[in-house]
Every structure is written in structure tokens, then in C-alpha cells.
C-alpha positions as CSV (number, residue, x, y, z in Angstrom):
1,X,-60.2,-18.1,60.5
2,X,-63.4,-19.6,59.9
3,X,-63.2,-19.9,55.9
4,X,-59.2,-19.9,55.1
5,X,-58.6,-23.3,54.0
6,X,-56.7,-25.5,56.7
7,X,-55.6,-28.7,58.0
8,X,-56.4,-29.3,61.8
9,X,-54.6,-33.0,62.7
10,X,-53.8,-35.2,65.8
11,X,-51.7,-38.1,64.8
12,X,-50.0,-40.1,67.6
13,X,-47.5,-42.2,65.5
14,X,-46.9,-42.6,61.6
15,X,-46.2,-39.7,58.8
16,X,-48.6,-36.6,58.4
17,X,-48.3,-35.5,54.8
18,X,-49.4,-32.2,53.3
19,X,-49.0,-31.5,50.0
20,X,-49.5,-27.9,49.1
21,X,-51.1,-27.2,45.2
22,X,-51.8,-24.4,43.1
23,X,-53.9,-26.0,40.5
24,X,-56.4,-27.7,43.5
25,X,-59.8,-25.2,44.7
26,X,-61.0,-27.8,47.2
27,X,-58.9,-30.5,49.6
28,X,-58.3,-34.4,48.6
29,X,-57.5,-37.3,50.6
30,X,-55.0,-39.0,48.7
31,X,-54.6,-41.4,51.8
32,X,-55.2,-42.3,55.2
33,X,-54.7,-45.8,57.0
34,X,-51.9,-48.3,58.5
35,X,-48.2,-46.9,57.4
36,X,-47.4,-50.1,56.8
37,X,-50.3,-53.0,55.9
38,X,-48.4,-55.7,56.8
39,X,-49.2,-54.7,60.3
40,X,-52.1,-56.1,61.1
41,X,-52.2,-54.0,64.7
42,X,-51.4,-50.6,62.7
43,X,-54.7,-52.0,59.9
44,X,-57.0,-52.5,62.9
45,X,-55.8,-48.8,64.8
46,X,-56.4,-47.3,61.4
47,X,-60.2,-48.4,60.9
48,X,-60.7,-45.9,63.7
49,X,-58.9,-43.2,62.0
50,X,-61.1,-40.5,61.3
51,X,-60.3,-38.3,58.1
52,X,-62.9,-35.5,56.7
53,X,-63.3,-32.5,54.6
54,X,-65.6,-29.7,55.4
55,X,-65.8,-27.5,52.9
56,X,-61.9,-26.3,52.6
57,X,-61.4,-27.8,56.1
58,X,-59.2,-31.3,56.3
59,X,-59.5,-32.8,59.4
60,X,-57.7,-35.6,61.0
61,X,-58.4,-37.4,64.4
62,X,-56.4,-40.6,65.4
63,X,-58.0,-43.2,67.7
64,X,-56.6,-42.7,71.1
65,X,-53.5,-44.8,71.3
66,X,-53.3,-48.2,73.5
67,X,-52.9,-48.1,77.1
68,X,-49.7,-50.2,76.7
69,X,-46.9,-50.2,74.1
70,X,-46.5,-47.6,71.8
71,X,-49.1,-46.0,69.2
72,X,-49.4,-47.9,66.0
73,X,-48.0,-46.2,63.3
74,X,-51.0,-44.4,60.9
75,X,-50.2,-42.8,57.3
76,X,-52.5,-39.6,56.0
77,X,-51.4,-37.8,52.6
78,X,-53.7,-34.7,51.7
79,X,-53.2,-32.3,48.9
80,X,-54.6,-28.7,49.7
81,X,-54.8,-25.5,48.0
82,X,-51.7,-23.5,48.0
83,X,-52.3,-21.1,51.1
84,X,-53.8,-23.5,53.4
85,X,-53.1,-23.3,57.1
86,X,-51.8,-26.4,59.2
87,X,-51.9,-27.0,62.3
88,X,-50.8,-30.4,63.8
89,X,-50.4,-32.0,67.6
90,X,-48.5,-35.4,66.4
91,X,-47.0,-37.5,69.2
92,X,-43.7,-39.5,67.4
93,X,-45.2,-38.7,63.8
94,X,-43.2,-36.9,60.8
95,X,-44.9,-34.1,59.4
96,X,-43.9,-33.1,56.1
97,X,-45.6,-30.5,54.1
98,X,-44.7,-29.4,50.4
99,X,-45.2,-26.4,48.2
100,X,-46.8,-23.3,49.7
101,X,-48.6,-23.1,53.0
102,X,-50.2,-20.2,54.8
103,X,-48.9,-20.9,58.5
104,X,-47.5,-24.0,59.9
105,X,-47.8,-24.8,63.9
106,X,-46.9,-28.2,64.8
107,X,-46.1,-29.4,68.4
108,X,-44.4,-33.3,68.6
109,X,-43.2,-34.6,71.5
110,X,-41.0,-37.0,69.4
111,X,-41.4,-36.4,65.2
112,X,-39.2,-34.3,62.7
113,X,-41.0,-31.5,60.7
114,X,-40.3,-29.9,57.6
115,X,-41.6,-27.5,55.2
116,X,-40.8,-26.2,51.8
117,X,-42.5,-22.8,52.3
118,X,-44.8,-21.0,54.5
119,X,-45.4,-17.3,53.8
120,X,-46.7,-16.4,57.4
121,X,-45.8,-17.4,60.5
122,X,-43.9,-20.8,61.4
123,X,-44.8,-22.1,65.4
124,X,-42.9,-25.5,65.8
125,X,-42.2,-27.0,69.2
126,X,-40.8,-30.4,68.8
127,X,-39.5,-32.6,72.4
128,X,-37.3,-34.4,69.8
129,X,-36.5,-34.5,65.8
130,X,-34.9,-32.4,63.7
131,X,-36.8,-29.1,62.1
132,X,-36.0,-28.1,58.0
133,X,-38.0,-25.5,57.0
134,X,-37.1,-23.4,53.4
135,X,-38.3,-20.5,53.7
136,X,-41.0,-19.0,56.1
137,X,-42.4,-15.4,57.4
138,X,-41.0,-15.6,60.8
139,X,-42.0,-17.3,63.8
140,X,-40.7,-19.6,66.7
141,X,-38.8,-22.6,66.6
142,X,-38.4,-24.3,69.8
143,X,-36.8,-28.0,70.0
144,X,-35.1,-30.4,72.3
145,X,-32.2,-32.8,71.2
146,X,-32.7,-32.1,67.6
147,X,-30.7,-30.0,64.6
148,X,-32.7,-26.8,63.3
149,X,-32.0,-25.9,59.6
150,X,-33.5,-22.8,58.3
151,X,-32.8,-21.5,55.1
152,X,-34.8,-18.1,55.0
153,X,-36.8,-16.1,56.7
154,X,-38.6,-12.6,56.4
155,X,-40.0,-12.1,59.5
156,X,-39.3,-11.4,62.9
157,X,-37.4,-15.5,64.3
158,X,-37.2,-17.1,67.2
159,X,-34.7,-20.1,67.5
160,X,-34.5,-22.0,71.0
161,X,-32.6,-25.0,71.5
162,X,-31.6,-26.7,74.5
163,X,-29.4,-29.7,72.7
164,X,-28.9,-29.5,69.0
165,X,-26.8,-27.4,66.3
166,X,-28.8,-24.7,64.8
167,X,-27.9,-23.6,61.2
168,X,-30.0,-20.7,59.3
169,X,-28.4,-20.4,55.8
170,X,-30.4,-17.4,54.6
171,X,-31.6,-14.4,57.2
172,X,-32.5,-10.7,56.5
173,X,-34.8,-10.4,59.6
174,X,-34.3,-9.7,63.7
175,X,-33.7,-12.6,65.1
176,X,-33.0,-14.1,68.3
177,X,-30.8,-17.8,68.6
178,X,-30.2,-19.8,71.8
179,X,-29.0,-22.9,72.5
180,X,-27.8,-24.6,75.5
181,X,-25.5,-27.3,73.9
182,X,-24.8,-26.8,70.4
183,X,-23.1,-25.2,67.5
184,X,-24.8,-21.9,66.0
185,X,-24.5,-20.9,62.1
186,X,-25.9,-18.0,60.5
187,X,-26.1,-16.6,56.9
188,X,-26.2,-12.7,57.4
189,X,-28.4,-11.8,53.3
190,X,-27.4,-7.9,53.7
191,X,-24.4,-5.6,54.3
192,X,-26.3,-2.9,57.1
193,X,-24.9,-3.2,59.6
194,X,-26.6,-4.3,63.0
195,X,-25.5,-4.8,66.5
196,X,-25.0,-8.6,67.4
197,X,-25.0,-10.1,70.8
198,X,-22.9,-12.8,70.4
199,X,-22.5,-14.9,73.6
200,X,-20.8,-18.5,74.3
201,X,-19.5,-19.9,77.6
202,X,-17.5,-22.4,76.2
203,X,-16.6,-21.9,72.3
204,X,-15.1,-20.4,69.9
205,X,-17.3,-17.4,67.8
206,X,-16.4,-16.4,64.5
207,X,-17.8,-13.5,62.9
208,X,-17.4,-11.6,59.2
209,X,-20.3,-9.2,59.0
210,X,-20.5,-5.6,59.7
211,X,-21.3,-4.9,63.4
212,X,-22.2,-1.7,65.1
213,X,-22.4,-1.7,68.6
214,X,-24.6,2.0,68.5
215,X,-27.2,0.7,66.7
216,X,-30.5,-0.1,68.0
217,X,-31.3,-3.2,65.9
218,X,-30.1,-6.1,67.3
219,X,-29.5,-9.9,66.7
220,X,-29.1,-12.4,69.5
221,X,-26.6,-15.3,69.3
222,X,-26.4,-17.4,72.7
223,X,-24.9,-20.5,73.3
224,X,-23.9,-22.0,76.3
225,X,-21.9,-24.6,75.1
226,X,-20.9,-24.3,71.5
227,X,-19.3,-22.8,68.7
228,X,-20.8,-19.7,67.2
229,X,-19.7,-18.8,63.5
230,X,-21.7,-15.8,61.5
231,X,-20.8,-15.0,57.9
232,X,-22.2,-13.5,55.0
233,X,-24.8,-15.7,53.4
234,X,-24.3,-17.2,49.9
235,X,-27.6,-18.3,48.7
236,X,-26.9,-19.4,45.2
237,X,-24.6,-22.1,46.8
238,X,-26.7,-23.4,49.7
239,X,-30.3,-23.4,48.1
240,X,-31.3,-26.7,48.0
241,X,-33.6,-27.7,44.7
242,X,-37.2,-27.1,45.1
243,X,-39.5,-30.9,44.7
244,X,-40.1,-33.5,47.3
245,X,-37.6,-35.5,47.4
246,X,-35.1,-32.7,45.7
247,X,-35.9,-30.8,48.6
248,X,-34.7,-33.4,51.4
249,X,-32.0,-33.9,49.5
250,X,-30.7,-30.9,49.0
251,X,-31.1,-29.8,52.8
252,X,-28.9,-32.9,53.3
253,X,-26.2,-32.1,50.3
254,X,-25.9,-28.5,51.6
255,X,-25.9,-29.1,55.5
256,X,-22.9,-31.3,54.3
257,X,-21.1,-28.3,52.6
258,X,-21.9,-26.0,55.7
259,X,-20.3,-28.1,58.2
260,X,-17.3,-28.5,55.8
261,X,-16.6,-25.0,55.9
């Protein structure tokens, strides 16, 4: 995709910020340096930090972190058209990007990620920290010791977890859900019914939507040790506000409500 506008970014430590906007034609940098400036290691890391824009291209290249200790933490805040691609390798850096992105692929070894909305394809391997992403195209979700909250998806999803709950509040799409250690919750946004493979070694499952065994589209549900509950989605209850901090909020209010069911 050599002219769609995108962020390409390798942060080690800190918060990767990407704010998605309608009204912008071109990138900005709103800001790039220490995350905190009281840290006078984190200031010195950051005068290495390399932040440019080609064109509709961000790009974002962290100084290689220290031999010993752990990477000083950077901050870098962009704002990008609406429809911009990200992709991001971050070490034990957030990523958080808001309004309406084109894809999102992230891979952390240690650093939650969350979107508000990406209309394509969502490819998000974390080694730890949770994943909230609103509403996305489809895609693959693969984590390690984290929670997974998806609200809605359109496309074709793939959810592997080895040692977190997964909850998906929204879903109208094939999907396939494993977990080795973890509770599994799933919003079913249509009456057709579909046949469910619903698997748990140790747990209890719960189910209240339509099944067919004879028919050829399928959802997965494995867990091998957890509970597995699938009901009937109720979106005007569980969608969280749409703006920044709204939108964290929210995720938290109605993750809240979910488990309380």
C-alpha cells in the first residue's frame, strides 16, 4: 500500500497514541519525547527518538533500548486522517488509537491495545495486556495472560487465548474462540440459527440462542478451563459512549454489568 496513509511504529516502552480525524488531509505530530520529563534518563532516550512524515506516512523509530534495565518510557501522539492504517511492534508500550482506522496490526510483548474502530482487518498479538477494541472488520486476536473485550465485529474473528477471559458483546460474523484458562462470553446480534461447537473440560456452558446441529455454518467456543456462557446480544445496553476517555470508560462500566449477569 504504497499511498494509503499509515502509521508504521517501533516503540519499546511508553504510550503510542493514534488519533484518527475526519477533518485532517495530511498527518501531525502532536508529540513525541520522554512520557514523563521529570525523567531525566527517559529526556535523554527521547533525543534519539526519531518521528517523521512522508507525505501521508507517520513514522516512528525508538532508539534501541539499553543493554541493562528496562527501556525508558517514550510518549508519541499523532493525529491522522480517518482511514489510515497502523501498524505497530511496541515492546511494554500502550497503543491506543481513536476514531476510525483502516487496519490495526500491533504485536507487544507486554502493552495493552485498544481501538475505537477499524473497518478492516484487526491483527493483534499481545505476550501480555488486555485488548478492547469497539468495533472492527474481522481479524485475529491472539494474547497471553490478558482479558479480550470485543464489542463488534463484521468479519470473519479469530480469538486465542491461553490465560484470560474473553468477552465479545456484539457478533454477527463466523467466529472461532479458544482459551486455555478462562471464562468465554458471547453476544449472538441475530436469530439464524448456526451450529455451535461449544467445548469446556472443566466448566459450566450456558447457552440461549438457536442451534442447529445440520447446519454448515459454524461457531467455535473452546475452553479448557472455564466457563462458557452465549446469549443473545443487547447492544443498546452494553455500548459503551463513543470519545476518548468515554470510551475507556464505558468498556469498564459495561464489562462491570457483564460479569454481573
Amino acid at each position: 500500500m504504497p499511498d494509503a496513509p499509515r502509521v508504521e511504529a517501533t516503540l519499546h516502552a511508553g504510550r503510542l497514541r493514534i488519533r484518527a480525524d475526519a477533518g485532517l488531509s495530511a498527518p501531525v505530530v502532536n508529540e513525541a519525547g520522554p512520557k514523563l520529563r521529570t525523567d531525566p534518563v527517559a529526556v535523554e532516550h527521547a533525543r534519539r527518538l526519531d518521528v517523521s512524515v512522508e507525505g501521508s506516512a507517520v513514522r516512528v523509530q525508538a532508539p534501541p533500548p539499553p543493554a541493562r534495565g528496562r527501556a525508558p518510557q517514550l510518549l508519541v501522539d499523532v493525529s491522522v486522517p480517518t482511514g489510515t492504517h497502523v501498524w505497530a511492534d511496541v515492546g511494554e508500550a500502550q497503543v491506543v488509537a481513536t476514531g476510525e482506522v483502516a487496519s490495526l496490526r500491533v504485536h507487544t510483548s507486554s502493552g495493552s491495545v485498544s481501538a475505537e474502530q477499524v473497518t478492516g482487518r484487526v491483527d493483534v498479538r499481545t505476550g501480555r495486556g488486555p485488548v478492547t477494541i469497539h468495533d472492527c472488520g474481522g481479524g485475529i486476536v491472539d494474547v497471553s495472560d490478558s482479558v479480550v473485550i470485543m464489542r463488534s465485529t463484521r468479519g470473519p474473528v479469530e480469538i486465542r487465548g491461553r490465560s484470560g477471559d474473553v468477552h465479545v458483546w456484539w457478533i454477527n460474523a463466523p467466529a472461532s474462540v479458544s482459551t486455555s484458562t478462562g471464562n468465554v462470553r458471547l453476544g449472538w446480534a441475530h436469530d439464524r440459527p448456526v451450529h455451535l461447537d461449544i467445548r469446556t473440560d472443566l466448566g459450566s456452558r450456558v447457552v440461549t440462542v438457536p442451534d442447529d446441529p445440520t447446519s454448515a455454518d459454524t461457531r467455535s467456543v473452546v475452553t479448557v478451563v472455564g466457563d462458557i456462557t452465549v446469549t443473545p446480544a443487547r447492544p443498546r445496553q452494553d455500548v459503551p459512549p463513543r470519545g476518548p476517555r468515554a470510551y475507556v470508560n464505558g468498556i469498564r462500566a459495561a464489562a462491570r454489568r457483564w460479569r454481573g449477569r
